[in-house]
C-alpha positions as CSV (number, residue, x, y, z in Angstrom):
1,X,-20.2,-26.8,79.6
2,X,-18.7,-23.4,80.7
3,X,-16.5,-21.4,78.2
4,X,-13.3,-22.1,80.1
5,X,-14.0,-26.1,80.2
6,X,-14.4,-25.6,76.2
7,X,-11.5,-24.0,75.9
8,X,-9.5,-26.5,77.9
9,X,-10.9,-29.3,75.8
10,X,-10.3,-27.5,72.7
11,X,-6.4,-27.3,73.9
12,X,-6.2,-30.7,74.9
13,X,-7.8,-31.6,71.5
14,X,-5.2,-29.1,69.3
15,X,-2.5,-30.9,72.0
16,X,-2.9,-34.0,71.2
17,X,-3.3,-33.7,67.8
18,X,-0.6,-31.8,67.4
19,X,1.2,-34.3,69.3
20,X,0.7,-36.6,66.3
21,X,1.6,-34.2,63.2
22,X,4.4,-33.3,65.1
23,X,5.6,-36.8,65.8
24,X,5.1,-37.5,61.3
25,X,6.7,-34.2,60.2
26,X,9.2,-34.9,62.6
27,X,9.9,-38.0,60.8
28,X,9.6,-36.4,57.9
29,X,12.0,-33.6,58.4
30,X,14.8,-36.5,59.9
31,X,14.4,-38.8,56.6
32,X,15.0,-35.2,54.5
33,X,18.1,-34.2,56.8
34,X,19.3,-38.1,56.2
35,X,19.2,-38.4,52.6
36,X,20.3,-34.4,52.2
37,X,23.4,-35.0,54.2
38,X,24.8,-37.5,51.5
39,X,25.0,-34.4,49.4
40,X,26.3,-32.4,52.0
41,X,22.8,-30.2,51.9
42,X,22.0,-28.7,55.1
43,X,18.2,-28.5,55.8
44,X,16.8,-26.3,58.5
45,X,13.0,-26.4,59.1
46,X,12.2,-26.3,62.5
47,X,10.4,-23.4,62.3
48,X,8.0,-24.9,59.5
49,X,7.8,-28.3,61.3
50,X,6.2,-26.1,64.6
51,X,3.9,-23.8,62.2
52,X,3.2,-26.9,60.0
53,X,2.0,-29.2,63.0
54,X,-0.1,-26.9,64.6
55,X,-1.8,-25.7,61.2
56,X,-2.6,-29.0,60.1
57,X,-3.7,-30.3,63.1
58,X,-6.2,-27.0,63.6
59,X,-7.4,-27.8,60.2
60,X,-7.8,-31.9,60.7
61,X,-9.7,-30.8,64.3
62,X,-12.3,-28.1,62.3
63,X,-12.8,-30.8,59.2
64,X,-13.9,-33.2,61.8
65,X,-17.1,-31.5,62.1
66,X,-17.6,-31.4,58.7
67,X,-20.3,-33.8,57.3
68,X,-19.4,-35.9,54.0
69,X,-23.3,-36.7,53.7
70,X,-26.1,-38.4,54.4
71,X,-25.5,-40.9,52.4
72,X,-21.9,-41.7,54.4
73,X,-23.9,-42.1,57.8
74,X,-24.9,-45.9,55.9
75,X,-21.9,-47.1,54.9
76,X,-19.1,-48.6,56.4
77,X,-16.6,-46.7,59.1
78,X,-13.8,-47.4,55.9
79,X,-15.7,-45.1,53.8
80,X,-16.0,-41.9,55.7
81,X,-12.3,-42.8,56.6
82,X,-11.2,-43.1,53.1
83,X,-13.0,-40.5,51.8
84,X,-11.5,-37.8,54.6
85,X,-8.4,-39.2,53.7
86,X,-8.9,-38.3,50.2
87,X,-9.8,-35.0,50.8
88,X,-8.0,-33.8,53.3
89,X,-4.7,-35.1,51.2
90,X,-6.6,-33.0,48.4
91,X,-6.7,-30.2,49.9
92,X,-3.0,-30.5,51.5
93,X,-1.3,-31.1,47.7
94,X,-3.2,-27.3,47.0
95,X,-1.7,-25.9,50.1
96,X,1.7,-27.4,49.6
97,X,1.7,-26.3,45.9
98,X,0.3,-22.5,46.9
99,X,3.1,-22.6,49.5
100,X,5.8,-23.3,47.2
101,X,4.9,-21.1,44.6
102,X,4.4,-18.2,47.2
103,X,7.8,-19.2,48.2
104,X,9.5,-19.1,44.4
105,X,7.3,-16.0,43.2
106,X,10.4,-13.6,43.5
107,X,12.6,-16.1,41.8
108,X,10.0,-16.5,39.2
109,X,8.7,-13.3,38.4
110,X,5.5,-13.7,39.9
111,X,3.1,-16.2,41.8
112,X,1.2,-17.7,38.8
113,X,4.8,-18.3,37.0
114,X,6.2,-20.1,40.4
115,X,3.6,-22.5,40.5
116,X,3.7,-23.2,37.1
117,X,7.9,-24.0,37.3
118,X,7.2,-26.3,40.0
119,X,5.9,-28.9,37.4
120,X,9.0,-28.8,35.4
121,X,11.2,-28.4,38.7
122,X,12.7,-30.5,41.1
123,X,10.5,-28.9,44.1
124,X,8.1,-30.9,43.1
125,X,9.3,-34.1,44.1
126,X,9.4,-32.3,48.1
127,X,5.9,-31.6,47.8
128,X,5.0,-35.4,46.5
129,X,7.3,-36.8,49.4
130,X,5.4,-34.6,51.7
131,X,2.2,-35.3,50.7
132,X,3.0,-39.3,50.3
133,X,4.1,-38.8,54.2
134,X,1.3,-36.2,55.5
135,X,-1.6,-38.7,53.9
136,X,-0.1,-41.9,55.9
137,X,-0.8,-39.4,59.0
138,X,-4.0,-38.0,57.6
139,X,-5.0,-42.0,57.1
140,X,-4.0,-43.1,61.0
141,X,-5.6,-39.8,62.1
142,X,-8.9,-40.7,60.7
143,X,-8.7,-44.2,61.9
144,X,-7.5,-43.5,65.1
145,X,-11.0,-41.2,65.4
146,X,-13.2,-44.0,63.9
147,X,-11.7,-46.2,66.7
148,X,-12.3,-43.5,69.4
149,X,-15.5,-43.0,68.5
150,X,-16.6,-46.6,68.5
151,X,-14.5,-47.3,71.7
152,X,-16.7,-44.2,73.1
153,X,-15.1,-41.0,75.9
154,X,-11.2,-42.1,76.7
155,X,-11.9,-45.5,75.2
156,X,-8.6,-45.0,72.9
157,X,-6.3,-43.9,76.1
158,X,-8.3,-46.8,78.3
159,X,-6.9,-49.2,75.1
160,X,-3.4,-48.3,74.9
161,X,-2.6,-47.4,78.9
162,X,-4.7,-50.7,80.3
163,X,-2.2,-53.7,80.5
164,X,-2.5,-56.4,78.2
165,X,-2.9,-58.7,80.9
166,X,-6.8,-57.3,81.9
167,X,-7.9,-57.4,78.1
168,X,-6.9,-60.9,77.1
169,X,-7.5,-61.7,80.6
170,X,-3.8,-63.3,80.3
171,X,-2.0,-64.7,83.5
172,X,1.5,-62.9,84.6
């Protein structure tokens, strides 16, 4: 495989996956702007919805290639799925918490003294509604690849764009 057909397949890759982050956040940022507006709160994120998407979907694409283990390549498609799950969210509650507390350290005199006021603040409740929301997309990210993977090259796009009638075999 040439450099440029790498490349290409690394774009669609960060596309599509991007595609999908962008379509929870996006959700995300609509349910915040719904329940804000009773309180006559404007929220404005676009910007972080872009940057957001594009991070965690670079991230999700380089963990891929991450082995859990040995011992992971025995057990059931469930576990590796639940255990990325569980560590990707991990790792997303420490970015989210870093990111607010680089976000309050001139409020707070400091970074160390901004995260620490998030656990007596209300801010905290954003990042557990944003983790709660980013893990449901972590989870059908990493069972959408089990899937892929079993299905084998295009066998997810052959599933969803191949009518129903030719895979029940079903009369129009």
């Amino acid at each position: 495989m040439s450099v440029s057909e790498k490349l290409a397949n690394e774009l669609k890759e960060l596309g599509l996956a991007s595609l999908y982050f962008g379509a929870w956040i996006g959700m995300l940022v609509v349910l915040k702007k719904l329940v804000l507006s009773q309180y006559q709160i404007e929220f404005g994120g676009l910007s972080v919805v872009l940057i957001g998407t594009l991070v965690l979907a670079k991230v999700v694409l380089i963990l891929e290639h991450v082995p859990l283990g040995r011992w992971t390549l025995h057990k059931p498609a469930w576990v590796d799925v639940v255990l990325r799950t569980a560590l990707y969210s991990f790792g997303l509650v420490v970015v989210l918490l870093l990111e607010k507390g680089f976000e309050g350290r001139h409020e707070h005199g400091g970074f160390i003294a901004s995260v620490a006021s998030l656990f007596q603040d209300v801010d905290l409740t954003h990042v557990w509604a944003n983790s709660i929301c980013l893990t449901g997309a972590l989870l059908g990210y990493n069972i959408l690849s089990v899937v892929n993977e079993r299905l084998g090259e295009g066998g997810l796009r052959r599933l969803f764009m191949t009518p129903l009638s030719e895979i029940v075999g079903a009369e129009e």
